[in-house]
C-alpha positions as CSV (number, residue, x, y, z in Angstrom):
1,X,90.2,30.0,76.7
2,X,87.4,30.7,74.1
3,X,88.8,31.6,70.8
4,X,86.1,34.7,70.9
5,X,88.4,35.8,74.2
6,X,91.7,35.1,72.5
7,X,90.8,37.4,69.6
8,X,89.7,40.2,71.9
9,X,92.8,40.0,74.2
10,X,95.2,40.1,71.2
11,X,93.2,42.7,69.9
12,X,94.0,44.9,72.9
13,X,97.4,43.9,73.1
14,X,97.9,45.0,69.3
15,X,95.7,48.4,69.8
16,X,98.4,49.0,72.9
17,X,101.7,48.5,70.9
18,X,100.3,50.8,68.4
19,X,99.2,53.6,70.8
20,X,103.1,52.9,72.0
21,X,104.2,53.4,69.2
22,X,102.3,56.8,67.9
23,X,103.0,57.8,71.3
24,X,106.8,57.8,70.8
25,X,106.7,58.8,67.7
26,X,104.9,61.9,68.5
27,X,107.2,62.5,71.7
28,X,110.4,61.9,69.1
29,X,111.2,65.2,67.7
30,X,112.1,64.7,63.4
31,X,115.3,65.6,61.5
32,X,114.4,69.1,60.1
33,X,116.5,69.8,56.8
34,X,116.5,73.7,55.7
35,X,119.1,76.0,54.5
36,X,120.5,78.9,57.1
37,X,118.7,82.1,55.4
38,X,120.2,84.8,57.6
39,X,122.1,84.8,60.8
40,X,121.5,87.4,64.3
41,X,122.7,88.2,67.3
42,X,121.1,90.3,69.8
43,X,122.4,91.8,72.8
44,X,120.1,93.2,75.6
45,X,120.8,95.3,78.4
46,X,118.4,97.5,80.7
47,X,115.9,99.2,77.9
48,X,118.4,98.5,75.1
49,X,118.4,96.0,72.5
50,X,121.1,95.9,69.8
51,X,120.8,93.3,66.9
52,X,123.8,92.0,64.1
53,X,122.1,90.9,61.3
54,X,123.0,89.2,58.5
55,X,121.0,88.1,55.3
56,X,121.9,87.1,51.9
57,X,123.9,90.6,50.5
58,X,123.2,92.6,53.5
59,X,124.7,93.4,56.8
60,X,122.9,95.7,59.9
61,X,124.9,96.4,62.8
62,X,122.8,98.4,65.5
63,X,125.4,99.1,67.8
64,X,128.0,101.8,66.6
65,X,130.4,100.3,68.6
66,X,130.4,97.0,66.5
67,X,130.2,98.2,62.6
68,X,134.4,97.8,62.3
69,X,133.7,94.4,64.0
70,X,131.7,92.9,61.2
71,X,132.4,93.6,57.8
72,X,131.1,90.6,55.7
73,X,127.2,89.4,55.4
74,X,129.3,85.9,54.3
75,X,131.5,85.3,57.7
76,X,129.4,86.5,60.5
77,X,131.4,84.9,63.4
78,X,132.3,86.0,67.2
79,X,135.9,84.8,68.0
80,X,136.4,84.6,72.3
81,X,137.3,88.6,72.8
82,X,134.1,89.7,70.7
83,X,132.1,87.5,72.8
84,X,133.7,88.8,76.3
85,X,133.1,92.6,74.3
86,X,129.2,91.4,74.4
87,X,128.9,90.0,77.8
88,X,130.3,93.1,79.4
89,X,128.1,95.3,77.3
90,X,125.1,93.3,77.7
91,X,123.1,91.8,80.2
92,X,121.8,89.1,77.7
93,X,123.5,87.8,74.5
94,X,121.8,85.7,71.8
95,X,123.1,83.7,69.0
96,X,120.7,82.9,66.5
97,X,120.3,81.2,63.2
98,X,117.1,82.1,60.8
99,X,116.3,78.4,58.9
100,X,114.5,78.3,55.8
101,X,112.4,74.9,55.9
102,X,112.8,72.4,53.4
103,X,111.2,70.0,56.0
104,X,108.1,71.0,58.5
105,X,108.9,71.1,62.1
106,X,105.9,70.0,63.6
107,X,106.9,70.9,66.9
108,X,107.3,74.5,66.1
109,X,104.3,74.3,63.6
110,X,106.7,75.1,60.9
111,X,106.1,74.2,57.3
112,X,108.4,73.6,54.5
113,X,108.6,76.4,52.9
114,X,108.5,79.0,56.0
115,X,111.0,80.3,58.4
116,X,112.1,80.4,61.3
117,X,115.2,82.0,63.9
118,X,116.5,79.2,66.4
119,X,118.5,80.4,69.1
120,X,122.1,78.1,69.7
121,X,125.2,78.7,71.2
122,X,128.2,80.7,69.5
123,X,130.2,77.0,68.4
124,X,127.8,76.2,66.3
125,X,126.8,79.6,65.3
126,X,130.3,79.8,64.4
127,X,130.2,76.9,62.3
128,X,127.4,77.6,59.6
129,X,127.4,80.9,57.3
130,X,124.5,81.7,55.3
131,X,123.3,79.2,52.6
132,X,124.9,76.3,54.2
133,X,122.3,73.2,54.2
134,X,121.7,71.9,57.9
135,X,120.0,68.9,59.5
136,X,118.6,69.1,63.3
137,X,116.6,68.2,65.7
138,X,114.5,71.2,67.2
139,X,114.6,71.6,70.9
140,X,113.2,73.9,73.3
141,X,109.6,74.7,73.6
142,X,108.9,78.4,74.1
143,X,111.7,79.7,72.5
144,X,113.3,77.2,69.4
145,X,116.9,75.7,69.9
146,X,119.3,74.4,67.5
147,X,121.8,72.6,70.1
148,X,123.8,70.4,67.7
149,X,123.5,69.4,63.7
150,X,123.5,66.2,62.4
């Protein structure tokens, strides 16, 4: 084989790899570090939507029937007969925690700095209050997930 071919066939082979390589890298979603900012929960049902929200010194219930339930903006957490309370009373229940991004998520075309709600599951809702530090990987595309922290 000329050495002229050689060169162009490793040249291809090398331009491959590092298409491979961008190409996974792109696909693999980043460790996003931020600090939870506020916390939410929303319940839906019919025309109704009814919102818990917590944020550093403040606490907004919506629902009458769930101000004695929360008391605290610091320990906003749904133990198993709050969370049947919501799933009777609404059609759609929400847990969601509102990240302020020390790291961009590219994915959600979030930069450090800005903010954003990510919708999990009550466990690990549960498990963060405001100002806790967290490390995730985003998931979901139209609407953003946090489904476990690292």
């Amino acid at each position: 084989m000329e050495r002229r071919t050689v060169v162009k066939v490793l040249g291809a082979v090398g331009t491959l790899g590092v298409g491979a390589v961008g190409a996974n890298a792109l696909a693999a979603p980043s460790t996003i570090e931020g600090t939870v900012e506020a916390k939410s929960i929303t319940g839906r049902g019919g025309d109704e939507s009814h919102t818990v929200l917590a944020h550093e010194g403040t606490l907004n219930v919506d629902d009458v029937e769930y101000r004695d339930d929360f008391s605290d903006w610091r320990d906003v957490t749904v133990d198993d007969a709050l969370a049947r309370q919501f799933e009777t009373d609404y059609e759609e229940v929400y847990y969601n925690l509102h990240v302020s991004h020390d790291t961009p998520n590219r994915k959600q075309n979030v930069a450090a700095g800005e903010s954003l709600a990510y919708r999990t599951d009550r466990t690990l809702f549960n498990s963060v209050q405001i100002g806790d530090a967290v490390h995730f990987k985003a998931t979901g595309a139209d609407v953003p997930r946090i489904d476990s922290l690292e």
